[in-house]
N, C-alpha and C positions, 0 to 999 in steps of 0.2 A: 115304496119304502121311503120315508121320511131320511134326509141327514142329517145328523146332528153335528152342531159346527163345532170343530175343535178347540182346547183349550186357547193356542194360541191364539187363532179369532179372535178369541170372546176375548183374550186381552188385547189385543191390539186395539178393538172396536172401543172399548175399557176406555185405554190410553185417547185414544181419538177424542171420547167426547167429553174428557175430562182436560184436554188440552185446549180442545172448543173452548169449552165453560170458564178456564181461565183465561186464554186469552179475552173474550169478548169481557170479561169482569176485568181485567188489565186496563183495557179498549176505555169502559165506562169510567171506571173511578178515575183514569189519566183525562181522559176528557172534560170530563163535568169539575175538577177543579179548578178553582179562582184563587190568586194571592191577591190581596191590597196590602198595601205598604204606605209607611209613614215615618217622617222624620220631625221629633221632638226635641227641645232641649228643655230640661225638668231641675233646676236648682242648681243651673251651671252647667249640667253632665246632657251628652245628647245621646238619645235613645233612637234606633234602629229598630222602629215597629214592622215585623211583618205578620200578617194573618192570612190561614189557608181554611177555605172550605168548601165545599160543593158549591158548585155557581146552579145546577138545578137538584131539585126535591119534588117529592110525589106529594102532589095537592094534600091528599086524605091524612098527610102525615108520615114522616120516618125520623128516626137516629139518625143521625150524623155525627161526622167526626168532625172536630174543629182545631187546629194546630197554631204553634204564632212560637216567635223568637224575638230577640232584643228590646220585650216589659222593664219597665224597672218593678224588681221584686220588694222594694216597699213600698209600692202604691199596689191594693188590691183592683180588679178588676170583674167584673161581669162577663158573663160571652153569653152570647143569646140571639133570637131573633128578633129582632124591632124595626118600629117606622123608621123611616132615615129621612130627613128633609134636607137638604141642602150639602154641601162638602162634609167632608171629615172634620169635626171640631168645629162645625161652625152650629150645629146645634144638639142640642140632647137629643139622642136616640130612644125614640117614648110614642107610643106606648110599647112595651115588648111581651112577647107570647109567654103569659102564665106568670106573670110580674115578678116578683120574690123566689117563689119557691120554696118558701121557707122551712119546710117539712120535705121536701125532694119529690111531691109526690106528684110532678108534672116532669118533671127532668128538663123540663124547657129551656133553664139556666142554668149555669155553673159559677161558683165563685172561686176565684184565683186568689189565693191571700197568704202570704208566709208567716202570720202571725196565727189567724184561727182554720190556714186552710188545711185539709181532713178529720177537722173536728166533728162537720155537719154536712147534711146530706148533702149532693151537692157540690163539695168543696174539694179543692187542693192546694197542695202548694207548687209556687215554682221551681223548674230545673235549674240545672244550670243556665245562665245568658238569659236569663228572663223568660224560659221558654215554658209551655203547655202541650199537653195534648189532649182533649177532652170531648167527652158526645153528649149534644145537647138535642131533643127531640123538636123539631118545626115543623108547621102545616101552614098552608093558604092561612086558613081563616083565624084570625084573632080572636081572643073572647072579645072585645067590642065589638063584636061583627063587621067591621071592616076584613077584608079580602087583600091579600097582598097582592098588587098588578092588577089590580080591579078599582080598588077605591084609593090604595096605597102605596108608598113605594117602599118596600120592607130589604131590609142585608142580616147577614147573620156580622154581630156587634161586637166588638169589645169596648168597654167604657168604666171611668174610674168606679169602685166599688162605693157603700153609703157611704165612708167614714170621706169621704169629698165629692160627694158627687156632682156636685156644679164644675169638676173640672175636666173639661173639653180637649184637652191634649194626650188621651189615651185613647179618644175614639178613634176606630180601624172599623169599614166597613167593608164586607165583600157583597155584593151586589146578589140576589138569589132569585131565583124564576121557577113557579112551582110549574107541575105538568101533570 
């Protein structure tokens, strides 16, 4: 004769392996995050850049969530994955996974912008304190066929939006390692 296990069991075992599955999800996403930070001063006023993202990502590609506080909300900004050469601000972060996006239909970037941001795919505006929260999709390999940690050295980006993009003092880079 077979026993069949009873109610409580079956919860408690329940409870067990959904306590598992959290904690080790707790474990990962506490782990694999990266903050870079940055201090600007933009037209007199000094800004308190901080950016958070996964420090790793799955080679073939995922979502990610990408976070930041202390922007100034009238400079738009980019967040994405791109090449990074050198410090924070010391050069354009380029090329970046899925360029524009201008149709939304890579999700690869996000525009932060309080003038047209949730107008377009893509887009939002800022919170309070200059903040974001946003998911932008990244993988190893670039449409140039460059390979990030291969041929490149890629971070997930914030950087001013087109209406200045030559300007160097909103880049925030977090550093990314695909796996």
């Amino acid at each position: 004769m077979r026993s069949v296990p009873s109610a409580r069991t079956a919860a408690r075992t329940a409870l067990a392996v959904a306590a598992s599955a959290a904690l080790t999800l707790g474990l990962a996403t506490s782990a694999s995050a990266a903050t870079s930070t940055r201090t600007v001063t933009d037209g007199g006023t000094t800004y308190n850049l901080s950016l958070t993202s996964p420090g790793t990502a799955a080679a073939a590609g995922q979502v990610i969530t990408v976070s930041g506080s202390g922007y100034n909300t009238g400079q738009g900004i980019y967040v994405s994955l791109c090449v990074v050469d050198g410090a924070q601000g010391a050069n354009k972060p380029t090329p970046c996974l899925g360029g524009q996006d201008e149709d939304g239909s890579t999700g690869a970037s996000h525009w932060v912008n309080n003038t047209f941001g949730g107008l377009f795919a893509n887009s939002s505006r800022f919170g309070t304190g200059g903040t974001f929260s946003v998911q932008i999709y990244v993988k190893a390999a670039l449409d140039d066929g460059s390979v990030c940690g291969q041929d490149v050295e890629c971070a997930v980006v914030t950087r001013a939006d087109h209406f200045d993009s030559e300007d160097r003092k909103y880049d925030v880079h977090v550093p990314i390692t695909f796996q």
